[in-house]
C-alpha positions in Angstrom: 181.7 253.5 278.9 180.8 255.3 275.3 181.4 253.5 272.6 184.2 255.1 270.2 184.4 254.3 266.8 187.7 255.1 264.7 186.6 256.3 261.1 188.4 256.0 258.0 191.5 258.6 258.3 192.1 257.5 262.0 189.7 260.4 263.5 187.9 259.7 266.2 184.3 260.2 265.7 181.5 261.1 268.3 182.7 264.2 269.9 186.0 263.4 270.5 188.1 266.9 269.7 191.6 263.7 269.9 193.0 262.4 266.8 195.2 263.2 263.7 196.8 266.8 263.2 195.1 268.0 259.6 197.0 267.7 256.6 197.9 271.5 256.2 198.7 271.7 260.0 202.0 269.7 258.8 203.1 271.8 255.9 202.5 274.6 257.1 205.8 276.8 255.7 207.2 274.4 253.0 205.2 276.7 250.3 207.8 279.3 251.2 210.8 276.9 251.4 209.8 275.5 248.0 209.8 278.6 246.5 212.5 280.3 248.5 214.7 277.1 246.7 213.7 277.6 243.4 213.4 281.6 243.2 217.4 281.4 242.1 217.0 279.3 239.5 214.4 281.3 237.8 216.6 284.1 238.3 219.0 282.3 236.7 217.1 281.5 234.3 215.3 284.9 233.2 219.0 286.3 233.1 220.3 283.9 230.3 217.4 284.5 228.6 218.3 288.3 228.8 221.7 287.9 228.0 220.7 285.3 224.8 218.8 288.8 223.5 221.5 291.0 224.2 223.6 289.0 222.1 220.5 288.4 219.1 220.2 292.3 219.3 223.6 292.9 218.7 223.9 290.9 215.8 220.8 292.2 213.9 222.5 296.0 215.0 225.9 294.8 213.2 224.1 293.2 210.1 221.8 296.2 209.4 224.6 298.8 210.2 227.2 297.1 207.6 224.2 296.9 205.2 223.6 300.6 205.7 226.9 301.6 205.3 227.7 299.4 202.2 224.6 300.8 200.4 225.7 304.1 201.4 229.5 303.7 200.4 227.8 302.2 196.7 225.9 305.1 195.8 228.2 307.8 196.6 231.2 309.7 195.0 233.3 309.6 198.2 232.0 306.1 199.1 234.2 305.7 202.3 233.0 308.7 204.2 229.7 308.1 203.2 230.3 304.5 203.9 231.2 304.9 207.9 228.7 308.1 208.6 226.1 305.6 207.7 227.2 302.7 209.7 227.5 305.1 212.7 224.6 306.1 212.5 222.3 303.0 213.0 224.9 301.8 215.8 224.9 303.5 219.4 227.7 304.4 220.9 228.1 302.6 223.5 228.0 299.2 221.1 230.8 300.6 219.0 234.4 298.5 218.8 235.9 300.9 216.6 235.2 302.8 212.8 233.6 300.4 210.1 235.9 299.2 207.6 234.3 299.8 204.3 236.3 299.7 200.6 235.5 298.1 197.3 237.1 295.6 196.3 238.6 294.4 192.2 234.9 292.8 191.6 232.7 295.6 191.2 231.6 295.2 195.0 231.4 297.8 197.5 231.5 296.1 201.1 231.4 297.0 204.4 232.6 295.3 207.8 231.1 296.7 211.4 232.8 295.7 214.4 230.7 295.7 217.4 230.7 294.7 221.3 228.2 292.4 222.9 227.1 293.9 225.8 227.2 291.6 228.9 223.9 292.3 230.8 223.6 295.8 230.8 224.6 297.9 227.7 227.2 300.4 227.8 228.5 299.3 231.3 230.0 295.5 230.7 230.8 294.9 227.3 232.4 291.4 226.2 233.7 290.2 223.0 233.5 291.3 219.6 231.3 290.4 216.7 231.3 291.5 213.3 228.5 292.1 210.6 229.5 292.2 206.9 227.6 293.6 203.9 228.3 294.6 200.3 226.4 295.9 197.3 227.2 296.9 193.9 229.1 299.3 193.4 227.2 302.2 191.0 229.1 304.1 188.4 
C-alpha cells in the first residue's frame, strides 16, 4: 500500500490524477450569465442618459433662439419680422412647436418667447412636450 497524503485544498498529492474539480471548472459560463443580466440595465441606463441631453439640448436651443430673436426684434424698424426670422433661424425644424411670439411691451422692452418640442430619443421622429425659452432686450430708438 502507497501512502497518500491529502494536501491543503483536499488534492491528493503523489501522483494521484483523483481529487477536487478546479475552481474555474465550476464557473465556467456565469461570466456570460452575469453579464447577459446586467447588459439591460446599462442599456437602460445609457438611454436616460441620452434622453437627459436631448432635453439639456433643447433648452439651450430655446434660450439662445429667443435671445436671438429679441436682439433682433430690438434693433430693427420692423422688430417682429425681424424678430421670428431670427429665432427660426437658430432652431431646426424639426424642434419647432410653432412661430416665436415676439412684441414689446409698455417698459421699453423688446421680448421674445420660443416654443419648442423635446424630442423623445430621436429628433424629428418622437417629439414630447413643450418647453419655452424667453428673452428680452432693450428696445433701441
Amino acid at each position: 500500500m502507497r501512502a497518500v497524503r491529502v494536501v491543503r485544498d483536499g488534492v491528493r498529492s503523489r501522483g494521484s490524477r483523483v481529487g477536487r474539480v478546479g475552481a474555474g471548472g465550476r464557473d465556467r459560463g456565469q461570466t456570460v450569465i452575469e453579464f447577459i443580466g446586467v447588459v439591460p440595465l446599462i442599456l437602460l441606463l445609457l438611454v436616460a442618459l441620452w434622453q437627459c441631453a436631448l432635453v439639456g439640448y433643447a433648452f439651450v436651443l430655446a434660450g439662445n433662439a429667443a435671445d436671438e430673436g429679441a436682439r433682433a426684434g430690438a434693433a430693427a424698424e420692423n422688430g417682429g419680422a425681424a424678430c421670428q426670422a431670427a429665432a427660426l433661424r437658430e432652431v431646426p425644424s424639426s424642434l419647432q412647436a410653432g412661430p416665436p411670439a415676439c412684441g414689446a411691451d409698455g417698459t421699453g422692452m423688446y421680448g421674445a418667447k420660443v416654443t419648442l418640442k423635446i424630442p423623445i430619443l430621436v429628433p424629428g421622429v418622437l417629439n414630447g412636450f413643450s418647453i419655452e425659452g424667453t428673452a428680452a432686450h432693450v428696445k433701441e430708438r
